[in-house]
C-alpha positions as a LaTeX table, in Angstrom:
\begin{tabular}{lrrr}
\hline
Residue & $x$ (\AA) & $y$ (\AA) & $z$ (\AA) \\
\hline
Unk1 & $-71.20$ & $-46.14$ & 111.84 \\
Unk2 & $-69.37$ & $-49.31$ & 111.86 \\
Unk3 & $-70.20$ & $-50.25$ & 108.06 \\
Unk4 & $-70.44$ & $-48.29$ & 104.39 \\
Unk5 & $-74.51$ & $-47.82$ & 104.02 \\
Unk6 & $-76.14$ & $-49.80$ & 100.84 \\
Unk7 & $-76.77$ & $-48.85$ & 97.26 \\
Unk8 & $-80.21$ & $-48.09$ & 98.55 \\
Unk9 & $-79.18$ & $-46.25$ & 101.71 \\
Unk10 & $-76.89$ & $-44.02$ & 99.95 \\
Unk11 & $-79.91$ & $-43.61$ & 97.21 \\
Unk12 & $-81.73$ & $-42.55$ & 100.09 \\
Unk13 & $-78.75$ & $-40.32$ & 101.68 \\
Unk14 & $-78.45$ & $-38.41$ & 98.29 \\
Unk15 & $-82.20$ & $-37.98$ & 98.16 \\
Unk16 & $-82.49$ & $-35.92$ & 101.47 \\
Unk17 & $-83.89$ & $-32.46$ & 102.11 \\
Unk18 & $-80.63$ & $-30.30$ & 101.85 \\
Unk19 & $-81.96$ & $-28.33$ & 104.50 \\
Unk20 & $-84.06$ & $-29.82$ & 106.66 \\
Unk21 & $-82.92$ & $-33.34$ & 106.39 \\
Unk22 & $-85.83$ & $-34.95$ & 105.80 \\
Unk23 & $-85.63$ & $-38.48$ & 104.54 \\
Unk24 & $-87.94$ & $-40.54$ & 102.15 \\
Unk25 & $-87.42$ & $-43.75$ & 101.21 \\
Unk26 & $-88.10$ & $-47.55$ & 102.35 \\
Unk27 & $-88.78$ & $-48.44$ & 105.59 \\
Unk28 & $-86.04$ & $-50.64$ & 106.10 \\
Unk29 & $-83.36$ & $-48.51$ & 104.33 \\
Unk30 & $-84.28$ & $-45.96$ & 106.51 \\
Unk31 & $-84.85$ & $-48.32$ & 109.44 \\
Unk32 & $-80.86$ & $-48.90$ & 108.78 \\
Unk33 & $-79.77$ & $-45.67$ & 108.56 \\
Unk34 & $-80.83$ & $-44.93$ & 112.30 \\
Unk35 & $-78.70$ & $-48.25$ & 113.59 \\
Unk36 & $-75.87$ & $-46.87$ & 111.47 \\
Unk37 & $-76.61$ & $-43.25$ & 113.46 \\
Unk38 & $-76.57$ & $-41.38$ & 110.24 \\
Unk39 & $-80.66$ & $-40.60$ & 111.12 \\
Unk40 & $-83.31$ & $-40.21$ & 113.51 \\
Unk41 & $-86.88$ & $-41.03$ & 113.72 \\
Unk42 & $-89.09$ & $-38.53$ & 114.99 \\
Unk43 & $-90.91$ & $-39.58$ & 117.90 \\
Unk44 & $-93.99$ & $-38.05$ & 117.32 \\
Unk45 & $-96.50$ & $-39.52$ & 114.03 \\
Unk46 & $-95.95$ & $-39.46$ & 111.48 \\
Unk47 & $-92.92$ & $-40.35$ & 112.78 \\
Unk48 & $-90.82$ & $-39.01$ & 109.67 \\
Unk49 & $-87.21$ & $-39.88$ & 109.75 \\
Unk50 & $-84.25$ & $-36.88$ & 109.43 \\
Unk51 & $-81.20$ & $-36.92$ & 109.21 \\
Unk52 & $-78.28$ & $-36.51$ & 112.22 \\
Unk53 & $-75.29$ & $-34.48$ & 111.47 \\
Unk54 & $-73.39$ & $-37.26$ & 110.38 \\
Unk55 & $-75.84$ & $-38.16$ & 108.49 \\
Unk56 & $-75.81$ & $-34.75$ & 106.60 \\
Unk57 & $-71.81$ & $-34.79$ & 106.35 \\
Unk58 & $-72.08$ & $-38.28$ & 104.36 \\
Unk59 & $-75.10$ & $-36.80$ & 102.04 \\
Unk60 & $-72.90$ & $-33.79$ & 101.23 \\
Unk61 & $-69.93$ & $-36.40$ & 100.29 \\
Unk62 & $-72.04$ & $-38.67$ & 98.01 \\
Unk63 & $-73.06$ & $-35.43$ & 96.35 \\
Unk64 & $-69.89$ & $-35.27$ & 95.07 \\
Unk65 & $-69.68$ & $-38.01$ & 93.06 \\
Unk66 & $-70.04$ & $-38.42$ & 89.67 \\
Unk67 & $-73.91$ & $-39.77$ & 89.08 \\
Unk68 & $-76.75$ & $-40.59$ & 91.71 \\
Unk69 & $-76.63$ & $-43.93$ & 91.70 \\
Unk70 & $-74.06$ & $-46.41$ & 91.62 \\
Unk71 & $-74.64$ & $-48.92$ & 88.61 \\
Unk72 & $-76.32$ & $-51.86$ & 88.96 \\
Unk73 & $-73.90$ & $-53.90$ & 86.92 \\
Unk74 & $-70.49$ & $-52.81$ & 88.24 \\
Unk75 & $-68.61$ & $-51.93$ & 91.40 \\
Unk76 & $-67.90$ & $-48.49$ & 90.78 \\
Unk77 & $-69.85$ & $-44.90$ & 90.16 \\
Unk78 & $-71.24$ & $-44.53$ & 86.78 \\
Unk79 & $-69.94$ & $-42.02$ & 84.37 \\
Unk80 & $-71.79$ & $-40.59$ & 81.89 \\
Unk81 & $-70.22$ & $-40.09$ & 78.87 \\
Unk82 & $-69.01$ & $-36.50$ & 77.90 \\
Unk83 & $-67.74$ & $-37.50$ & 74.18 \\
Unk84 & $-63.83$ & $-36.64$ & 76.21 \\
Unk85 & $-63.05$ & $-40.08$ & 75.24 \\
Unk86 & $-61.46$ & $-42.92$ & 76.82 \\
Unk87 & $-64.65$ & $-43.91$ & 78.47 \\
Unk88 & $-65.00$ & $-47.58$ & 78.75 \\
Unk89 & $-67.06$ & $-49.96$ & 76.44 \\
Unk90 & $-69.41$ & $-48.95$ & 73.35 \\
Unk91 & $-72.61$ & $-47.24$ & 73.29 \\
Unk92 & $-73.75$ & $-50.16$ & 72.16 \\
Unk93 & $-72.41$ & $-52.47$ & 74.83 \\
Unk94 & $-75.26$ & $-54.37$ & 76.76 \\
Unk95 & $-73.95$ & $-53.49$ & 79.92 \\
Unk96 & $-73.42$ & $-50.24$ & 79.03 \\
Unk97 & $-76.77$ & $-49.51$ & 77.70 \\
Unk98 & $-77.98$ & $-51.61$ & 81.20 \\
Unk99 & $-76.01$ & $-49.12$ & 83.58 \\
Unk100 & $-77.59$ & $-45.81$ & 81.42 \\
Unk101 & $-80.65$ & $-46.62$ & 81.95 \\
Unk102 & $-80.02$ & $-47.43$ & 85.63 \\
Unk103 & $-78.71$ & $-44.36$ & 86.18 \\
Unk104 & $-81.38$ & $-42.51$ & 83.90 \\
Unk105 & $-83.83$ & $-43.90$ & 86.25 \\
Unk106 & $-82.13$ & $-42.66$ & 89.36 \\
Unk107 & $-81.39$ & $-39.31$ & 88.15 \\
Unk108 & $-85.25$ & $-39.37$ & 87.26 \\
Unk109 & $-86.54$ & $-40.46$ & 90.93 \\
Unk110 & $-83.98$ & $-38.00$ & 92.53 \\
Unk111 & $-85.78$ & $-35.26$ & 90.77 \\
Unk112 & $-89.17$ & $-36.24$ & 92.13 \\
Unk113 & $-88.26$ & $-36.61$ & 95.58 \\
Unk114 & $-86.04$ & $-33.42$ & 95.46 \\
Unk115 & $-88.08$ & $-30.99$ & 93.53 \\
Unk116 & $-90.63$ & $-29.14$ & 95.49 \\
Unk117 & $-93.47$ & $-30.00$ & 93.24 \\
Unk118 & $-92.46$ & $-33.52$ & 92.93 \\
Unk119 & $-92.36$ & $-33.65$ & 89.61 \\
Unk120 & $-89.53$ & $-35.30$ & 87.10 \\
Unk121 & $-89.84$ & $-33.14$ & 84.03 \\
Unk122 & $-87.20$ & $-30.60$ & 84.88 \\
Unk123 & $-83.40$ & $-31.07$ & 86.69 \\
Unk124 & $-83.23$ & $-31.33$ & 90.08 \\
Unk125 & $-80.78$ & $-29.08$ & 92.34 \\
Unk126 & $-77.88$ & $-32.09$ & 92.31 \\
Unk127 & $-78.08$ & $-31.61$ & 88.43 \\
Unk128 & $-77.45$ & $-27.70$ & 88.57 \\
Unk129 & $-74.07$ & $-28.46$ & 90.30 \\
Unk130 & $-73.30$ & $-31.19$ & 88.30 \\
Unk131 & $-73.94$ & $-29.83$ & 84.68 \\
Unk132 & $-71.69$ & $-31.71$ & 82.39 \\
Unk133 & $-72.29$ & $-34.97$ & 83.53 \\
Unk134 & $-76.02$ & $-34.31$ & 84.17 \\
Unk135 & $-76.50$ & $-33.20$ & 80.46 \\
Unk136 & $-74.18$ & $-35.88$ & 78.98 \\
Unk137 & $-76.49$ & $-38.38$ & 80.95 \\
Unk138 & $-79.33$ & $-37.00$ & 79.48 \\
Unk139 & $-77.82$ & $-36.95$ & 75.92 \\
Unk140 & $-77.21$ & $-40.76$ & 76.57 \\
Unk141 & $-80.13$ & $-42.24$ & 77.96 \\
Unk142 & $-82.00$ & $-40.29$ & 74.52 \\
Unk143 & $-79.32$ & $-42.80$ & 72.33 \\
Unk144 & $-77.32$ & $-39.46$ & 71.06 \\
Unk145 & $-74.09$ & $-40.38$ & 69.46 \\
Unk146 & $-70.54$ & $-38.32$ & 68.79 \\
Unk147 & $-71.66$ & $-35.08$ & 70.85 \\
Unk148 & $-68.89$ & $-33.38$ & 73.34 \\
Unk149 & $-70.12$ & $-31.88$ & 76.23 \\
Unk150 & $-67.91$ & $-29.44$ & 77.98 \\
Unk151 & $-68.11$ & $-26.48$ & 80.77 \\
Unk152 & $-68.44$ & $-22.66$ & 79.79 \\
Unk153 & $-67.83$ & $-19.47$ & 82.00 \\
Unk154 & $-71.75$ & $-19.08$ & 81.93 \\
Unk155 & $-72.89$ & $-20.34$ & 84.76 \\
Unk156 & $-75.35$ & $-23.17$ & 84.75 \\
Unk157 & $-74.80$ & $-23.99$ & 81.04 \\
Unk158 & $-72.61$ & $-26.32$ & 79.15 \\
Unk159 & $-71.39$ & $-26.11$ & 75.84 \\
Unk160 & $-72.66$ & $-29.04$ & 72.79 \\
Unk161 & $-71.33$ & $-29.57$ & 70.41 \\
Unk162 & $-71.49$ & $-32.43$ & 67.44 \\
Unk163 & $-72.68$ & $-33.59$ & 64.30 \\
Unk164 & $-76.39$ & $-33.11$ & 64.77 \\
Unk165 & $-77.09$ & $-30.64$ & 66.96 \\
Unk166 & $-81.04$ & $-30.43$ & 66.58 \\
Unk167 & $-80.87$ & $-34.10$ & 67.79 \\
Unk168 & $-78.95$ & $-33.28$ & 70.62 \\
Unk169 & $-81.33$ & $-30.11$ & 71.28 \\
Unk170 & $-84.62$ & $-32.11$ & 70.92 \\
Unk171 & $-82.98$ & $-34.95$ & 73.28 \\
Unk172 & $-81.76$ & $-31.90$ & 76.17 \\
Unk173 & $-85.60$ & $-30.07$ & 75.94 \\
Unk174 & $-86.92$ & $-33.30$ & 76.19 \\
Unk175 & $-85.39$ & $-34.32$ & 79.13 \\
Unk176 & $-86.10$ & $-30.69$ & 80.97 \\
Unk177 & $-83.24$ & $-28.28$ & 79.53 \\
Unk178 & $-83.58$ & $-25.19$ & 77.45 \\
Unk179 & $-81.16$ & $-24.67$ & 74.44 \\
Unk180 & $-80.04$ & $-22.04$ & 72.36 \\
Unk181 & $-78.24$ & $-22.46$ & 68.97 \\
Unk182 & $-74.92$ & $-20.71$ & 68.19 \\
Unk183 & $-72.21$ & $-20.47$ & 65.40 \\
Unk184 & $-68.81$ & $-21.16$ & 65.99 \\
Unk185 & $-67.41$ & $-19.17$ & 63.26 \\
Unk186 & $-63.85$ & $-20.64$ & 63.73 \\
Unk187 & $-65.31$ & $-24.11$ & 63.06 \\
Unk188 & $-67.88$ & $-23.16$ & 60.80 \\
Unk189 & $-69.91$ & $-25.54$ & 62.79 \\
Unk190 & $-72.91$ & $-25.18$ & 65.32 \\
Unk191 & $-73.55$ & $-25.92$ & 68.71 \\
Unk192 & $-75.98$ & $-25.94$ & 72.10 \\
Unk193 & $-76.09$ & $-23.53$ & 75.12 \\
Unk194 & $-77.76$ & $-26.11$ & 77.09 \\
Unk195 & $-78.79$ & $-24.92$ & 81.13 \\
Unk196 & $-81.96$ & $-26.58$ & 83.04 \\
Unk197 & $-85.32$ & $-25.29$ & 83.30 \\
Unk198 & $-86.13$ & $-24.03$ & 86.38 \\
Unk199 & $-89.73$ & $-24.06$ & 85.71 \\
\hline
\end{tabular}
């Protein structure tokens, strides 16, 4: 490979088949990813295009990071925000409110060409290994304000809490989770048990 693949290639990389390695995605991206070795077309029709184990070593990496897409109006990965603080400009910040719902879109095309039914109304498997930025994300691109999403020993589910928790519930069902409502008794406060539907 003697260059870093595109936004579009890497969309495309992220996007693959965990198992088999099958690839969807534009002709040309994909086109691209064979000269860069990271895939191979299949030479008999429909000629579908998988990828080659380097291929499937780079997929793995971009996994890793912190959303599916990089942002359209900045260099580096988007972040959702988790309420941690110390992340970047306003809600309200054009940009910011650009690169949300970028990323909202992304996280929303991932999940129809990953799911096995193709469908977008429930998380995809990158989202089940990525649960606090995945929900915080989802929070976001509904316009929910002052929430704190954080990790719990459950596993797949997130803690969230904040002022208006049946906002933040509504926003998470909405978007494909299921929530439960607790009491923190120390606090005196409630919050979410949010984990994604699996069906």
């Amino acid at each position: 490979m003697t260059h870093q693949p595109s936004t579009a290639q890497r969309r495309v990389l992220r996007t693959a088949d965990p198992e088999s390695g099958l690839l969807q995605g534009p002709a040309p991206a994909l086109a691209a990813l064979v000269a860069q070795g990271l895939a191979v077309r299949h030479p008999r029709p429909p000629h579908r295009h998988y990828l080659t184990p380097a291929g499937q070593q780079l997929r793995e990496q971009l996994a890793d990071e912190a959303v599916p897409l990089k942002s359209a109006d900045t260099a580096g990965v988007f972040a959702a925000r988790t309420g941690t603080g110390g992340e970047g400009p306003q809600p309200d910040d054009p940009a910011r409110l650009r690169e949300v719902r970028s990323a909202w879109a992304g996280l929303l095309e991932m999940r129809r060409v990953t799911n096995a039914d193709r469908t977008a109304d429930r998380p995809c498997a990158w989202e089940r290994t990525h649960l606090t930025q995945s929900a915080a994300l989802a929070l976001e691109a509904a316009g929910c304000r002052g929430y704190l999403v954080a990790e719990t020993a459950q596993p797949e589910a997130v803690r969230v809490a904040g002022p208006d928790a049946q906002e933040y519930a509504e926003a998470l069902e909405g978007a494909g989770w299921q929530t439960s409502a607790h009491l923190d008794r120390r606090a005196g406060a409630t919050y979410l048990l949010a984990s994604p539907r699996r069906s």
